[in-house]
TIKEVEX-147261 format. One line per 5 residues: for each residue x, y, z of C-alpha. Coordinates in nm, 2 decimals, decimal comma, padded with zeros to 4 digits. Example, Ala and Ser with C-alpha at 12.3 -4.5 7.8 and 13.67 -1.06 7.14 Angstrom:
2
01,23 -00,45 00,78  01,37 -00,11 00,71
end
This chain:
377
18,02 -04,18 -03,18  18,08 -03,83 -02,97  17,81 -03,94 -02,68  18,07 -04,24 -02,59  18,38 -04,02 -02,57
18,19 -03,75 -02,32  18,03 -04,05 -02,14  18,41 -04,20 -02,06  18,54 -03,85 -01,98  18,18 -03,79 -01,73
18,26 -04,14 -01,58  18,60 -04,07 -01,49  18,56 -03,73 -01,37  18,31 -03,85 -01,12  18,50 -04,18 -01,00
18,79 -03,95 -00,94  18,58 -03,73 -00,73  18,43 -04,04 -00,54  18,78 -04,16 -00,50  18,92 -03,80 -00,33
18,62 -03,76 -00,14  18,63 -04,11 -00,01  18,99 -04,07 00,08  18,92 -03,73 00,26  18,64 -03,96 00,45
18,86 -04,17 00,63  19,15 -03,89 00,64  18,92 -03,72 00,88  18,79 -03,82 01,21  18,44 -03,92 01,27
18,30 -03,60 01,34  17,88 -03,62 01,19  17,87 -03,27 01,12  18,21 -03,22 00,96  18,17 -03,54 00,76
17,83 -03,43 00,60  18,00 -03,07 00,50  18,25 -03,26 00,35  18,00 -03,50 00,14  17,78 -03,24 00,10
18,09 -02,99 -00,04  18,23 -03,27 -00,26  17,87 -03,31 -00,46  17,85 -02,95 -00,49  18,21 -02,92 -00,62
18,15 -03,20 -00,88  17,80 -03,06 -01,01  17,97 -02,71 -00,98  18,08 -02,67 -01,40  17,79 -02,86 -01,53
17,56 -02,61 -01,34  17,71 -02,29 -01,47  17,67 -02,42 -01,83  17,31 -02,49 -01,75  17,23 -02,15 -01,56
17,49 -01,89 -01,66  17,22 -01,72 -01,88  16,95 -01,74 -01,65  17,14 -01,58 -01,35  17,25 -01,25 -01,29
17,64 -01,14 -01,41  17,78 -01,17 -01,05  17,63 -01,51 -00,98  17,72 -01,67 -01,29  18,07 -01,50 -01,24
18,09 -01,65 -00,90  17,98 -01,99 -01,03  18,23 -01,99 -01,30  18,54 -01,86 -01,08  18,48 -02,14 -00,83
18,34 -02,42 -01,07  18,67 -02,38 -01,30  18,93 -02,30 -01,01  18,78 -02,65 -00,83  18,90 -02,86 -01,18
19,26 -02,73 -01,04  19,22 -02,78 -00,73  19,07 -03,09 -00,75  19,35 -03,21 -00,99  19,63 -03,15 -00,74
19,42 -03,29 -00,42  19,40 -03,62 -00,65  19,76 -03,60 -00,75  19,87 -03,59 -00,40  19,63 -03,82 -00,26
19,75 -04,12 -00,53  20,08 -04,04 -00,45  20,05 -04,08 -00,06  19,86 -04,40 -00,15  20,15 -04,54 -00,32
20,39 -04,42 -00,08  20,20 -04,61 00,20  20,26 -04,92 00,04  20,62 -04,91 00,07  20,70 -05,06 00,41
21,00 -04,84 00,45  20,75 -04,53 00,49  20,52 -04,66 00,79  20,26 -04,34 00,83  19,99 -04,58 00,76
19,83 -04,50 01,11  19,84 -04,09 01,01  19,61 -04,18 00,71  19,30 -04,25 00,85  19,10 -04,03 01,13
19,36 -03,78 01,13  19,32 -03,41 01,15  19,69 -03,32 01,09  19,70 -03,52 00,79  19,30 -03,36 00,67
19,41 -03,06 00,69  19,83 -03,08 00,61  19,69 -03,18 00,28  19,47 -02,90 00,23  19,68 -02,64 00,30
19,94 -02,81 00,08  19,74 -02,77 -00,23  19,60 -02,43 -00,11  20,01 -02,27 -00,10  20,02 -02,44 -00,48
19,74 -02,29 -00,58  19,83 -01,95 -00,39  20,15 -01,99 -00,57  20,02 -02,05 -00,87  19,73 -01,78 -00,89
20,06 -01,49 -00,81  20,24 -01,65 -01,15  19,92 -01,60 -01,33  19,88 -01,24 -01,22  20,32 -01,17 -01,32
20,25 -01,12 -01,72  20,60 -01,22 -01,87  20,72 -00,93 -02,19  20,89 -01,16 -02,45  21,07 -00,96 -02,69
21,15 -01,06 -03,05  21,36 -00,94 -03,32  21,25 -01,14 -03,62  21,30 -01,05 -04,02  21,13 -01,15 -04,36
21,31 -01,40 -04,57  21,19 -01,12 -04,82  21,40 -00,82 -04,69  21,75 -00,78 -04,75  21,95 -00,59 -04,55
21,79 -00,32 -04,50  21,40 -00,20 -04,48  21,13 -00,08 -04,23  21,13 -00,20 -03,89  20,77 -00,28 -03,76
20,69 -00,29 -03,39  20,43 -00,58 -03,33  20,26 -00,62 -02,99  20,09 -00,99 -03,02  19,92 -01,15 -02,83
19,66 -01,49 -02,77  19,36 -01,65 -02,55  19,22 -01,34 -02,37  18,94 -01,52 -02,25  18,72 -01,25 -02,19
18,40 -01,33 -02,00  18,29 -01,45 -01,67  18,61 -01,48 -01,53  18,83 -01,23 -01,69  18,65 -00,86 -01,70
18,73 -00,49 -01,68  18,98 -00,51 -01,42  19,23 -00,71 -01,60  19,17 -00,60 -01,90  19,23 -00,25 -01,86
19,57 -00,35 -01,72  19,64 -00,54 -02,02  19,58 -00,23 -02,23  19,75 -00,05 -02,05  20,06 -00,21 -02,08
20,01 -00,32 -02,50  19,97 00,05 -02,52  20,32 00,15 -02,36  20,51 -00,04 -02,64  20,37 00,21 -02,84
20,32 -00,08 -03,15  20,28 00,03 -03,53  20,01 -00,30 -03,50  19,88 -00,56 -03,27  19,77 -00,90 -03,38
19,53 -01,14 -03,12  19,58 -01,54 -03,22  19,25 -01,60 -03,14  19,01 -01,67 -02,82  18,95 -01,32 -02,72
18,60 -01,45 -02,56  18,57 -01,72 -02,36  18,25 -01,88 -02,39  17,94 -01,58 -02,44  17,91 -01,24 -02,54
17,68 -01,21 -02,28  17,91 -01,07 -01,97  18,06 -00,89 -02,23  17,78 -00,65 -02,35  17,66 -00,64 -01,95
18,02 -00,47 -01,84  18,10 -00,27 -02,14  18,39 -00,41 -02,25  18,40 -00,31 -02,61  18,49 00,06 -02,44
18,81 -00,11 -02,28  18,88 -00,30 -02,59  18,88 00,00 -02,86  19,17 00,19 -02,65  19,41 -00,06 -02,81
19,60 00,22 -02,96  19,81 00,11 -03,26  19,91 00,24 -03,58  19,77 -00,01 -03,82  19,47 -00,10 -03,58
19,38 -00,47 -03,43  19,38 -00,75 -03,60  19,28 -01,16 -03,48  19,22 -01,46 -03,59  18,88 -01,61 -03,47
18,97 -01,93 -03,26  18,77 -02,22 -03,10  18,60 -02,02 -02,81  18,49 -01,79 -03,05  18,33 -02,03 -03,23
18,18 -02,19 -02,88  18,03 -01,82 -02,84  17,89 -01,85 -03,15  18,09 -01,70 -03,42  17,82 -01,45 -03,62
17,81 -01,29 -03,23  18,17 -01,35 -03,18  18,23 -01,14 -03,47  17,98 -00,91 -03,42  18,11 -00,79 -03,07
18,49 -00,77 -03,18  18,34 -00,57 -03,47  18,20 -00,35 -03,22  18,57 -00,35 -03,00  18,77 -00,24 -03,29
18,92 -00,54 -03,40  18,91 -00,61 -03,69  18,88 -01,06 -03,80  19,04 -01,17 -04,03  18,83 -01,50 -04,14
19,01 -01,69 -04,40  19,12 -01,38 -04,58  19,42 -01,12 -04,60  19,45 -00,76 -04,60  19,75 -00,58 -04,70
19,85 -00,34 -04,45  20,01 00,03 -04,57  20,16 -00,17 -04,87  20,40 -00,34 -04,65  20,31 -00,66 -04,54
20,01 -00,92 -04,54  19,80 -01,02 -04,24  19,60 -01,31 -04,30  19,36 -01,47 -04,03  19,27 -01,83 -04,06
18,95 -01,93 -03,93  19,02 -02,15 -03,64  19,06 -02,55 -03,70  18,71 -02,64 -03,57  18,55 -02,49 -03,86
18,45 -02,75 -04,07  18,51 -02,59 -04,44  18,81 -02,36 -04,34  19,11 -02,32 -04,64  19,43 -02,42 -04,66
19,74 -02,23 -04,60  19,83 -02,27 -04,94  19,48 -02,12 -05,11  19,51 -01,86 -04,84  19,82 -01,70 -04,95
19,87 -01,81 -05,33  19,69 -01,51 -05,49  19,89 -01,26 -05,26  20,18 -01,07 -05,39  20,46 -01,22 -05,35
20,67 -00,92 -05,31  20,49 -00,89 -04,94  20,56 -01,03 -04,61  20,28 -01,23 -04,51  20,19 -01,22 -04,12
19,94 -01,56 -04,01  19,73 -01,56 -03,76  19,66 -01,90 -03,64  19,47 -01,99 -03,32  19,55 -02,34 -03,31
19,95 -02,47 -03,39  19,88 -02,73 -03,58  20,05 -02,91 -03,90  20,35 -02,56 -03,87  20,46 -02,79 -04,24
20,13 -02,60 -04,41  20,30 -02,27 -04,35  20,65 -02,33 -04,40  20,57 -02,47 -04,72  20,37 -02,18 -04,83
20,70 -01,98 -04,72  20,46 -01,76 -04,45  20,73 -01,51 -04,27  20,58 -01,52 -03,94  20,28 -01,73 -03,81
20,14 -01,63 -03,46  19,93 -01,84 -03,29  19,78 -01,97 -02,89  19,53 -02,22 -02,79  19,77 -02,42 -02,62
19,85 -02,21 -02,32  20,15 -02,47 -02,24  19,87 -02,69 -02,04  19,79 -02,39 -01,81  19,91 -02,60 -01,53
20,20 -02,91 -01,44  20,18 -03,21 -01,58  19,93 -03,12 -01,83  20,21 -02,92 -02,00  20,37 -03,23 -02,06
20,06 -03,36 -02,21  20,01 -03,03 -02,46  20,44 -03,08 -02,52  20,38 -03,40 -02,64  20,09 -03,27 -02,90
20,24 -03,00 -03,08  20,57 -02,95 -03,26  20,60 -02,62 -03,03  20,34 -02,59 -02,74  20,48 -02,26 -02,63
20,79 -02,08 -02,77  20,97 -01,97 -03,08  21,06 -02,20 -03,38  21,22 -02,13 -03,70  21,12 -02,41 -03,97
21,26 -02,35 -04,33  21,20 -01,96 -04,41  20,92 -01,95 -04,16  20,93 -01,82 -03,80  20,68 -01,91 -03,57
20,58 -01,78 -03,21  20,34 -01,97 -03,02  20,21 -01,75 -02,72  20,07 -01,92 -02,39  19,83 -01,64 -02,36
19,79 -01,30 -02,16  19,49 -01,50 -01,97  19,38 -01,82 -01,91  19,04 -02,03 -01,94  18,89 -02,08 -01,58
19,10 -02,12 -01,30  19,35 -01,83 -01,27  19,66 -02,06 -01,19  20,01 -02,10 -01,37  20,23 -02,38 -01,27
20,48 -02,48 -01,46  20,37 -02,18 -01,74  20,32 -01,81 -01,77  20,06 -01,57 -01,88  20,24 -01,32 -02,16
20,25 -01,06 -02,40  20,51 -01,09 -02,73  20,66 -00,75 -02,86  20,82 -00,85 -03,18  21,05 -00,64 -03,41
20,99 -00,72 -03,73  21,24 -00,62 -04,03  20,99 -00,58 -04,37  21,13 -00,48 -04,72  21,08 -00,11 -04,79
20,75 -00,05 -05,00  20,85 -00,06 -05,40  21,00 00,22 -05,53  21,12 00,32 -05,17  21,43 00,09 -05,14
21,71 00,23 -04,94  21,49 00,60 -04,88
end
């Protein structure tokens, strides 16, 4: 029953290559050695993904980087080329537009359609690189009008790997670090797919500058668990974060943070077991990669649920596809007594384009009830 769905989805990914390639064929004039680049790019393109997952361990770190930055940012790439090639199609259907004649054995056309998709991808990879600050000022359905204000820095899908190494994330640390947070909280996918790349450059160093009052604290979420989660958790161990999997810890007797392991584990708990031994008297903080069925923790009366996955379909129209899946894709909702904040992520998975999203970090003020005993001090 899985083989069939991959075997549709490996079908149609390689028509659709067969179509664009076929398309930029007769979009280019018969020139032999230009035409067998192009065929010979095109296979290469297609095979490009399916060779890093086969090789990425057996090659050295910059190869297998080099394979995945191109392999992932060609999915984009190729997604536009094959938007904009139906869409011509169509459009040369229509007697009213007559450019049939500029559609075959043109170079104008060849390469005015390259360049098109290379300025939206140009475009797109400066979004990725602006990080958006969204700032927050939330409270507990628990605290009146007064208490302690708590400065959360939060933030989802770091993606740490082959395509997302030192470089970035010092930069991200950097600027977590400036809003000087009493804790920050990670909604999951803080690798991407191996621990691998990780170990080679380091990046536990990087990762334990988080500087925060109450330390680091994540949720495990489904590239965690594609990294294999016993070496998933052993390396964020190792960074100073500290994962919280299907369990709570109270924090400075405060507030609760509980992590939920993410949905793809097979025996993970409810909302409700999660959080009905904790004191009620506490905020209760989830972290929860995937933004799924909110109901579970408004009805458990959670205060604040954070979570990612999502990242607001990285790229147009697919954001109208991840919309369309989830109650909230991207964004703040309030539901009952429960607010939730679904991040798009500080970085992406593969291709580093945003088009019709944004890469961000989410600095929340959070209102708590004093500690007992210290109402009103």
């Amino acid at each position: 029953m899985k083989i069939l769905p991959l075997l549709i989805i490996l079908i149609v990914f390689i028509g659709a290559h067969v179509y664009v390639f076929f398309r930029l064929w007769q979009l280019m004039p018969p020139v032999l050695p230009g035409r067998i680049l192009l065929v010979t790019g095109g296979v290469l393109a297609c095979l490009s993904l399916f060779a890093f997952f086969l090789l990425r361990n057996a090659l050295p770190y910059t190869a297998a980087s080099v394979l995945y930055t191109f392999s992932t940012s060609w999915i984009f790439i190729f997604l536009y080329l094959l938007m904009t090639l139906l869409v011509l199609d169509v459009i040369r259907l229509i007697p009213l537009f007559p450019f049939q004649k500029y559609m075959y054995g043109n170079w104008w056309a060849f390469c005015g359609i390259w360049i098109f998709v290379g300025l939206i991808m140009c475009a797109g990879y400066v979004r990725y690189l602006h990080k958006d600050r969204v700032e927050l000022e939330l409270r507990s359905h628990r605290a009146g009008e007064t208490g302690r204000w708590i400065r959360i820095v939060a933030v989802s899908d770091l993606h740490l790997g082959y395509g997302i190494g030192l470089g970035e994330l010092e930069g991200w640390v950097r600027k977590i670090n400036k809003e000087k947070p009493d804790i920050i909280l990670i909604a999951g996918d803080i690798i991407d797919n191996s621990v691998v790349p990780l170990y080679t450059r380091h990046v536990a160093e990087v990762m334990r500058q988080l500087d925060a009052r109450y330390g680091v604290y994540a949720c495990m979420g489904n590239h965690e668990h594609i990294a294999h989660d016993a070496a998933s958790a052993k390396w964020l161990a190792e960074a100073g974060v500290q994962v919280l999997r299907d369990s709570a810890t109270l924090v400075d007797s405060l507030f609760y943070v509980v992590g939920r392991e993410d949905r793809t584990h097979p025996e993970r708990k409810a909302v409700a077991e999660l959080v009905h031994r904790l004191d009620p008297a506490f905020p209760v903080i989830l972290l929860d990669h995937q933004p799924y069925h909110l109901e579970e923790a408004a009805a458990a009366r959670v205060d604040l649920q954070i979570s990612g996955h999502a990242h607001r379909g990285q790229v147009w129209p697919i954001n109208w596809i991840t919309d369309r899946i989830y109650e909230v894709s991207h964004g703040y909702l309030r539901k009952d007594d429960t607010d939730f904040y679904v991040s798009s992520g500080i970085g992406i998975w593969g291709g580093k384009f945003r088009i019709g999203s944004r890469s961000e970090y989410v600095v929340i003020r959070f209102l708590v009830p004093d500690p007992p005993g210290q109402a009103g001090k």
